[in-house]
C-alpha positions in Angstrom: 41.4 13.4 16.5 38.4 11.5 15.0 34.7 11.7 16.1 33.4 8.4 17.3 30.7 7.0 15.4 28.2 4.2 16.0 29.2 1.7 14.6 26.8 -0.3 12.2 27.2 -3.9 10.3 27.4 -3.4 7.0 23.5 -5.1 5.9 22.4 -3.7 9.3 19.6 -1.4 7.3 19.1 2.2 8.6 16.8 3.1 12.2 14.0 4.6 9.8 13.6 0.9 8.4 14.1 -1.3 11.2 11.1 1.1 13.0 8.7 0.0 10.3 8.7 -4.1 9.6 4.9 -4.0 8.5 6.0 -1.4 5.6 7.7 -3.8 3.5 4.6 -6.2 3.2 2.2 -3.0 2.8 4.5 -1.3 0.0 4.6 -4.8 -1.6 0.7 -4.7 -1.9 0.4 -1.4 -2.8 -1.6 -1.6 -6.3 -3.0 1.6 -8.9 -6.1 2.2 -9.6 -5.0 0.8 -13.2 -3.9 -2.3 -11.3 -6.5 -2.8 -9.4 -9.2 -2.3 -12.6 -7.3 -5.2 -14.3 -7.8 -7.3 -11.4 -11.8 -6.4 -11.2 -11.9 -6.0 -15.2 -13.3 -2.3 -15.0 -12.2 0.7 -15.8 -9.6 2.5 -13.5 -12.3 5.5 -13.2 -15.0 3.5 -12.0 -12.3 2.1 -9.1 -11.6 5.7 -8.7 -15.1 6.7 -8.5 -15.3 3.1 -5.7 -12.7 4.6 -3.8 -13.8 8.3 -3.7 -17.3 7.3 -2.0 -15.6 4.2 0.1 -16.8 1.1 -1.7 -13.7 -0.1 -2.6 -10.7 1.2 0.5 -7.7 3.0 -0.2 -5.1 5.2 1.1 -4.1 9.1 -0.3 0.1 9.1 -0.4 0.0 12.7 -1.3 -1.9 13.2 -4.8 -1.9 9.7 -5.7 -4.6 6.9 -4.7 -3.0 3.9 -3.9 -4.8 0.5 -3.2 -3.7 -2.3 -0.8 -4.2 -5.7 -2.5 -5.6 -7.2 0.8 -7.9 -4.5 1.4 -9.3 -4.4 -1.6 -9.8 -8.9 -1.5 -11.6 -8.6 1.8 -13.8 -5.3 0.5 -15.2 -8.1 -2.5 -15.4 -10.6 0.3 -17.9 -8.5 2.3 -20.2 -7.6 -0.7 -19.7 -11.2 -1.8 -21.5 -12.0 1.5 -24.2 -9.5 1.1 
């Protein structure tokens, strides 16, 4: 006798990613500090230091400081405007 399982396409991705279609664009944006001080030509502890007192947003995964590439184009905006 087998046990019945749902059956799935084969390309039909798995629940956990069909619950989450904003992830793919935010993970695709998702920049370093070291990639984010090339962009703004300044050194990765400066954007560090930015980010730590909320000049420049970002998002803790854990340990690690990640940036997202919009964010951090609408943060310049807003002090361009200043």
């Amino acid at each position: 006798m087998s046990i019945a399982r749902p059956h799935h396409p084969p390309n039909d991705p798995p629940s956990e990613l069909r619950a989450a279609p904003r992830l793919g664009a935010a993970v695709d944006e998702l920049m370093t500090a070291e990639q984010v001080a090339a962009l703004l030509h300044m050194r990765p502890s400066t954007v560090g230091d930015y980010a730590r007192r909320g000049l420049i947003p970002s998002i803790k995964l854990g340990r690690h400081r990640r940036f997202v590439r919009t964010d951090v184009a609408r943060a310049i905006d807003r002090l361009r405007e200043r």
